[in-house]
N, C-alpha and C positions, 0 to 999 in steps of 0.2 A: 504493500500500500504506500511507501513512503515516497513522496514527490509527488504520487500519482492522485489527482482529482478524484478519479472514478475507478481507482482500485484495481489497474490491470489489465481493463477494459480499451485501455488506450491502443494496446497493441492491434486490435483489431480495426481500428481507423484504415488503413491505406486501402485494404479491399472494402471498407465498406465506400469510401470518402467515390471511390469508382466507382459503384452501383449504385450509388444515391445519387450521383451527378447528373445522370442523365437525363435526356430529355421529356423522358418517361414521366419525372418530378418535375417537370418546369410549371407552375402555376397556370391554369388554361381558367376564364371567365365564360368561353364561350359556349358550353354545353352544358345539356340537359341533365336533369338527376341521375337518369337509367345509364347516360354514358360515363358521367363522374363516377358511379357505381361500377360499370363496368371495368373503368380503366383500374380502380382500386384493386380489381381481383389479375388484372394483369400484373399491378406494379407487385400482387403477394407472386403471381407466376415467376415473376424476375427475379426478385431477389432470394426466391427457394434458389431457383436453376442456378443465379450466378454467383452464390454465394455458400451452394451444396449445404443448405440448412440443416437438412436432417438431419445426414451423417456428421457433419461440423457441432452439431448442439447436441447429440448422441456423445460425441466422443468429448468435449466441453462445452456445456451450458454458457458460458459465459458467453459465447459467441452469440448465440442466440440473444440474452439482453442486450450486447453491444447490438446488434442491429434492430432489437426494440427501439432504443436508445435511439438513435440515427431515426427509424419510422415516427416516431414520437416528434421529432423535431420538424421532419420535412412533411408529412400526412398523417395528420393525428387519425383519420378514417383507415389508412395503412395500419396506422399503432395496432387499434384494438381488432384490428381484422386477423392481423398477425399474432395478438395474441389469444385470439379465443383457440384461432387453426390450431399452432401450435402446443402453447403453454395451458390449455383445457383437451383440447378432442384429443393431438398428440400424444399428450402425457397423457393421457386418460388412456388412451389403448396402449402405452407400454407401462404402465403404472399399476392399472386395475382390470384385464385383461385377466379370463379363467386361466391356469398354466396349462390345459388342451385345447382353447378355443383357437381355431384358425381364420385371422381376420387380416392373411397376406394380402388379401383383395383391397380390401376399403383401407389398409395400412397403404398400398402401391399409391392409392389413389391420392391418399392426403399427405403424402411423401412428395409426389408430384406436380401438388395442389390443379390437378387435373378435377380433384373434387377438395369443396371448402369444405370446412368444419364449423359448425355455429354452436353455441348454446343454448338452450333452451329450457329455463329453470323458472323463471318470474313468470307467474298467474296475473294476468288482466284487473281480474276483482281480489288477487290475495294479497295486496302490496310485495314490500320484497325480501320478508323475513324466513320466506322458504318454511317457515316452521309448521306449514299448515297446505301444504301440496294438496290439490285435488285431482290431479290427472295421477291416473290407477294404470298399472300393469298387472292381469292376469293372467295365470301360470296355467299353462292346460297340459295336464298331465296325458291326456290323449297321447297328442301330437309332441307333447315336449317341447315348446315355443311359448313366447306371450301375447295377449290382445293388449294395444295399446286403445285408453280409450279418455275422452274427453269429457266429464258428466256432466258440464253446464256452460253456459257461456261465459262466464265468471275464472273458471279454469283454463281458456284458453291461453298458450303458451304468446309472451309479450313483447316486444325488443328483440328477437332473433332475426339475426341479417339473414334472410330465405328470401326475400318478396320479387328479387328480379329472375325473369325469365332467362330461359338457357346457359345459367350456368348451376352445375351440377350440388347438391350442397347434401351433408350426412348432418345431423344432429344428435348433439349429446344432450340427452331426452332425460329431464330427471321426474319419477314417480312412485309413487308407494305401489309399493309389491304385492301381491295378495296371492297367497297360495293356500288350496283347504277352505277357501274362508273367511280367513285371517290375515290382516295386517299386520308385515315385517318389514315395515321401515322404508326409508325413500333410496331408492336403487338409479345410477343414470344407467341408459342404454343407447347404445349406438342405431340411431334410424334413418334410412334415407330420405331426405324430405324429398326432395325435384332431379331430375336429370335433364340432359338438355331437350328432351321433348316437351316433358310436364312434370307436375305432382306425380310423386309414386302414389300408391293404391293405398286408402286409407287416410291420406295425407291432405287436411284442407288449406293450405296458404291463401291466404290473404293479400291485396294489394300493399304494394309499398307504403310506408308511410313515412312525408316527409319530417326531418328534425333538422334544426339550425343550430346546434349542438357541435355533432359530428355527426354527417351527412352519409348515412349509410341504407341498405334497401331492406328497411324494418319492418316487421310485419305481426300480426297476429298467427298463429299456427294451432289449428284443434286435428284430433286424433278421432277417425272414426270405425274403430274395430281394425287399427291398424295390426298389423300380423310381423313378430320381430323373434326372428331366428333365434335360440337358444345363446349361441356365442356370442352373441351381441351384448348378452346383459353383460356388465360391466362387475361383476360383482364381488371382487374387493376380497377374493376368500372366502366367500358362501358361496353353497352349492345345494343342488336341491337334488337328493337321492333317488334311485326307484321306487319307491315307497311315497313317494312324494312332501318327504317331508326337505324341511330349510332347514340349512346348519349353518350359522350367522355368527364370527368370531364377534361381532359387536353385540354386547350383552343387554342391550334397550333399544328403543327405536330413534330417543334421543343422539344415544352414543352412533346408531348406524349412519343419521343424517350427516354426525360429523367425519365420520371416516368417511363417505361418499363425497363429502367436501374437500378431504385432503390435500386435490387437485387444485383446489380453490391457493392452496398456498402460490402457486404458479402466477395467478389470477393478482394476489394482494400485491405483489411483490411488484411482477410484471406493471403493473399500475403505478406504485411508485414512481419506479425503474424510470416510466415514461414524464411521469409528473414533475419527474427531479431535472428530467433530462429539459423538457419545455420553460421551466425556471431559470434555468442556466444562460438556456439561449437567450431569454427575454431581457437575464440582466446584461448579457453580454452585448444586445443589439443598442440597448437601450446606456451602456454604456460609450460604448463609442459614439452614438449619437452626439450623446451631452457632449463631448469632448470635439466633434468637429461641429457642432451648431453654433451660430453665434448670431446675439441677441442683438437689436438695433436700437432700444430703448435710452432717450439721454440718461440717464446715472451714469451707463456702465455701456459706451457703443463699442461697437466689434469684440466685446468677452464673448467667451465659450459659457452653454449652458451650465454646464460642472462649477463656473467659478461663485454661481448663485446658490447662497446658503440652500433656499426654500428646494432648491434641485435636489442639493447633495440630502436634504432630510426623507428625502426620498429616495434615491438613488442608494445610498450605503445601505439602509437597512433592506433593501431589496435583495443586495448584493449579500447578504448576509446572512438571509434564510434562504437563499437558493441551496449557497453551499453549508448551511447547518442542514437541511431536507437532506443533501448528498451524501451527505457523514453519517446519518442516520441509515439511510437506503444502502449506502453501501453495507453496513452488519445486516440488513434486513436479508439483502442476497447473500451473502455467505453464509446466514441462517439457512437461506434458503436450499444453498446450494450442496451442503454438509451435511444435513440434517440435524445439527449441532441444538444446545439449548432445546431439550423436548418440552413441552408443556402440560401443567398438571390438567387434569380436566374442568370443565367448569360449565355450570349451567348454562342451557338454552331459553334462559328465559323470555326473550325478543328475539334472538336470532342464534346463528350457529358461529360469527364468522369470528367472533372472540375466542371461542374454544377452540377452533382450526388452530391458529399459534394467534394469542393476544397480541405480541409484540408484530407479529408480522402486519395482524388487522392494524394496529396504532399506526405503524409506520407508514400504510395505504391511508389514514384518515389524516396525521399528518403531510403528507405529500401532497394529497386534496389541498388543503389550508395555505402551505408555502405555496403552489402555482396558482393558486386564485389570487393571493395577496401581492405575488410579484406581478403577475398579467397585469391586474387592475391599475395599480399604482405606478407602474411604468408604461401602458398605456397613456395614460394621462399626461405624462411628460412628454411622449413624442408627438402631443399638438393632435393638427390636423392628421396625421401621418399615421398614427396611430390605429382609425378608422379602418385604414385601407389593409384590403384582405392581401396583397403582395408581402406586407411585412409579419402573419400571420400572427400577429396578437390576439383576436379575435376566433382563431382556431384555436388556439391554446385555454383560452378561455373557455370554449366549449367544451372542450377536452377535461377540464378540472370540474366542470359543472356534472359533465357526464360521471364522473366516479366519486360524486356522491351517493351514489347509487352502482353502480357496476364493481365487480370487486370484492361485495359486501355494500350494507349499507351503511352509510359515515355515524347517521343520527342512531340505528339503532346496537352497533356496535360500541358506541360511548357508553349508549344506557348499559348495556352488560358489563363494559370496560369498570365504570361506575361501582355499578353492584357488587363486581369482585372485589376493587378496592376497598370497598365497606365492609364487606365481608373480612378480610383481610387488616386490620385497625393497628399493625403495628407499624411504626411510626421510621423514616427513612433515616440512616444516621445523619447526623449532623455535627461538620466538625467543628469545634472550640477553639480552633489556633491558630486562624485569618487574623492578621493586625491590619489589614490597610483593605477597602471596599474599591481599589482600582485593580486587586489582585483578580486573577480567573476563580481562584479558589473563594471566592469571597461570592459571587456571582454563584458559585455553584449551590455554595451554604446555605444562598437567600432562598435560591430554585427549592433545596428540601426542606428548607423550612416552610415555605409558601407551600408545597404540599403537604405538608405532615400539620398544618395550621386548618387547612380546607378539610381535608382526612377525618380529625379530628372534629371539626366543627359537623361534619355532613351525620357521622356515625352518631355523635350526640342527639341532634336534632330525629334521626328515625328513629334513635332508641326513645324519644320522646312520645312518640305516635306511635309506639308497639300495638297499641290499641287500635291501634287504624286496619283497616285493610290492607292488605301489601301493596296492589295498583295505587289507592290513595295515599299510602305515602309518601311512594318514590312520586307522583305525581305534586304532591306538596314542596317537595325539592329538588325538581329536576333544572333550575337554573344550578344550585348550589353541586348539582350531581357532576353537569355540563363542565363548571371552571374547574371541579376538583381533575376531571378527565386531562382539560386542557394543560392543567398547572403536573401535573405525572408527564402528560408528552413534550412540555418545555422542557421538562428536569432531565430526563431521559435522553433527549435527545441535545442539549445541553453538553452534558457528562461525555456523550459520544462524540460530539465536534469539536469539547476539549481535549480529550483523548486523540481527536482524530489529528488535529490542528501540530499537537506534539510528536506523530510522526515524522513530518516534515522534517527535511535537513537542515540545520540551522544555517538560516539564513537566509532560505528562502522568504518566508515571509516579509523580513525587512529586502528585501532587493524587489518585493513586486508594491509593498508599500506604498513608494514614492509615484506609480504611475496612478494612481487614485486620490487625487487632494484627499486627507481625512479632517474631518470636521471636527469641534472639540466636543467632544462628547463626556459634559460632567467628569467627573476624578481622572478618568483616560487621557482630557488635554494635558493633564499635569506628569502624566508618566514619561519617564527618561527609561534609557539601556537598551540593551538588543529586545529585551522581551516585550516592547511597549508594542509592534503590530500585534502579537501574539493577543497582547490582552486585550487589545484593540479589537481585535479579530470576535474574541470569545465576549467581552463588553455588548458588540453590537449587535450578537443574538440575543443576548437576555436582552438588547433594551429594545429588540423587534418583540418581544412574547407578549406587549400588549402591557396594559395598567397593574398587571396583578404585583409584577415587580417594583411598581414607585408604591406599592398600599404596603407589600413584604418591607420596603427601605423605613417607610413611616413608623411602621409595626416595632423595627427594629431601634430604634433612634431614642426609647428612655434608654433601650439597653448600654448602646453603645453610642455618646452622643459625637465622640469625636477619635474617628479610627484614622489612625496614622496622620494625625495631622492634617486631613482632609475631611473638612465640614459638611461638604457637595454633596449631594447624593440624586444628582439631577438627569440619572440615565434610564 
């Protein structure tokens, strides 16, 4: 990791910097939805072919995020195309795949992206906590296959890219299983939605539907006594006997939903991956801007935008959550990619995508947060300019909007993130032997104490309402539930850009320093020595996380009214 931005990922620039070049990705205004749609499944054709994806992200994964990474930046419609293909349908048939089912066929296909891979898990009427599937698979012991079926219009499958004609698409189908009689859990299966004639048999799509989001060919999809070959079910290690019974290494229907998610880890991360990757770009374009713009105003005629306080109060702390988001993202894929760090289990009480890995879901709801707040705010500086879909601020934006929902969902993931931490009341260390508040280490102490202060305040106030209903509780405190969420993912991720920051070779930091005027930012202007970017560096995330940190400095201030000789406390 040391030097490296993106943790390694760099190496794979020179082939991708070629396949993204072309003209394939030049911005076009001038066509229709079906054909921008179209061209997206060519530009997934291309960079499978000229990048040999499969066998490349088979033999290292990382290549595969690196050309997330890259699709995220230049076709955010690319991003998620590539990642459902890939890092869901992909993984999913080498991942959860019975160890005798033979699915070379539909494997060649999506190898070759001669057929997409879509998703297919969000119900129309069941929002998108997944916790309550109504599309049914029944096991027919006859034939030994399943009816896939749709029971109402409420359950129709929602957001899956199927809706354009003639090209060929498989879905990864998720439904509760029924065998005997009985419900065992929600299971995906592999189904072909269309081929380039039509709908397969069973299969009703729906017309496209347009989003200004990210512009893809969405649709509704219901099941009408669809018929799904035995090897297709996906089943993760269950297997259903001659006798016709299920033998289900997941021990509840809760625990099966979450292993049937496990893929989802691909999904959170992927998500990041891209969200961190669109931040970056945003501050970097938005960077050079300020520095070759220059303003005509009499005060200050022919300065560059950067040399304007109101710029840089925007501009650094932009600059500053892109790459704390990246520091984060980056453990989130080496989580990913290792299997390292397993996680304890934990309720589904809203949704599944907290128990999947908590930190992976944080990391994806974090990532959301940094490219909405960089997009937006550095939008805004580049003017008019800004608007225009050439410099792709406005695609990015869509892109962060979309994985509040895609991914897992941001709001109901918190609420579970939330409940664990309640559950959970003991309190995060905090050290005692910061002398000066322009230190990192000082910055860090406030981050756990502003959680261990919320922590503490949330568990009190429900153990106050014991007597309440449970939904009425958490519903009496879900603003106080929300910061305590927020104030865990500054601290967390915080600790890791510190950590990540002290990689670096010494020296780096002050040698890229000087090409960014830095602003004075409270006790920071006052810092002398090599270490001053460093804490500069780690300063301007805590003073991006938002007011919780100047309420933390107040809080702090009978304690300690004057540390190291620095009164300030204005970051």
């Amino acid at each position: 990791m040391s030097g490296d931005v993106r943790d390694g990922r760099s190496e794979f620039d020179a082939d991708m910097r070629g396949v993204f070049s072309g003209g394939l990705f030049a911005p076009r205004e001038d066509q229709a939805p079906s054909e921008k749609h179209r061209r997206t499944y060519q530009q997934l054709r291309h960079i499978t072919h000229s990048l040999n994806l499969p066998r490349r992200s088979r033999q290292d994964p990382r290549s595969l995020f690196a050309a997330l990474e890259w699709a995220a930046v230049v076709s955010p419609a690319l991003f998620l195309t590539s990642t459902v293909h890939y890092g869901v349908c992909v993984a999913g048939i080498d991942g959860m795949t019975q160890v005798d089912a033979d699915l070379s066929v539909l494997r060649g296909e999506l190898d070759a992206a001669r057929t997409v891979g879509t998703i297919l898990i969000t119900e129309v009427g069941h929002g998108t906590s997944h916790v309550a599937l109504r599309t049914r698979a029944d096991y027919r012991p006859e034939t030994g296959d399943f009816v896939l079926s749709t029971p109402e219009e409420a359950a129709c499958k929602f957001m899956a890219h199927a809706g354009l004609e003639g090209i060929p698409k498989v879905g990864m189908v998720y439904a509760q299983l029924w065998v005997g009689g009985e419900c065992h859990g929600v299971f995906p299966f592999l189904v072909r939605l269309r081929d380039e004639r039509g709908g397969a048999e069973g299969v009703r799509v729906g017309r496209a539907v347009r989003s200004d989001a990210v512009d893809l060919d969405y649709t509704l999809v219901r099941f009408d006594r669809t018929v799904v070959p035995y090897e297709q079910w996906l089943s993760d290690g269950a297997h259903i006997d001659h006798e016709g019974v299920i033998h289900d290494p997941a021990v509840s229907p809760g625990r099966r939903l979450v292993r049937s998610l496990q893929v989802s880890r691909n999904a959170s991360t992927a998500g990041a991956v891209g969200l961190a990757a669109v931040a970056r770009a945003t501050s970097a374009l938005i960077t050079r801007y300020v520095h070759h713009r220059t303003t005509s105003g009499a005060l200050a005629p022919g300065a560059a935008l950067v040399s304007h306080a109101r710029v840089r109060h925007a501009l650094f702390p932009a600059l500053a959550v892109a790459l704390a988001a990246t520091a984060q993202v980056n453990r989130a894929l080496r989580i990913t990619l290792t299997g390292d760090d397993p996680q304890h289990a934990m309720s589904t009480d809203w949704s599944p995508w907290a128990s999947v890995h908590s930190e992976l879901a944080l990391s994806k709801v974090y990532a959301t947060w940094a490219a909405e707040r960089v997009t937006r705010d550095c939008r805004k500086l580049l003017g008019a300019h800004g608007v225009l879909n050439a410099n792709r601020i406005h695609a990015y934006e869509g892109l962060a909007a979309v994985y509040h929902s895609a991914g897992g969902d941001n709001t109901l993931t918190t609420m579970d993130l939330a409940r664990a931490l309640a559950d959970d009341p003991r309190a995060v260390p905090v050290s005692s032997g910061c002398d000066r508040l322009d230190q990192p280490e000082a910055l860090v102490m406030l981050a756990r104490a502003r959680e261990n202060l919320l922590r503490a305040r949330l568990c009190t106030r429900l153990g106050a309402d014991r007597c309440l209903p449970e939904g009425e509780r958490w519903n009496r405190h879900d603003q106080l539930a929300d910061e305590l969420v927020s104030a865990h993912a500054h601290r967390i991720v915080l600790e890791q850009f510190r950590a990540w920051v002290d990689t670096f070779p010494r020296g780096t930091a002050e040698r890229a320093a000087p090409a960014v005027p830095a602003p004075r930012v409270g006790p920071c202007a006052a810092a002398s020595g090599r270490a001053a970017p460093r804490r500069m560096a780690v300063a301007r995330v805590a003073s991006a996380s938002g007011g919780g940190f100047h309420r933390t400095v107040r809080c702090a201030r009978p304690l300690r009214p004057r540390v190291g000789g620095h009164a300030r406390t204005d970051y």
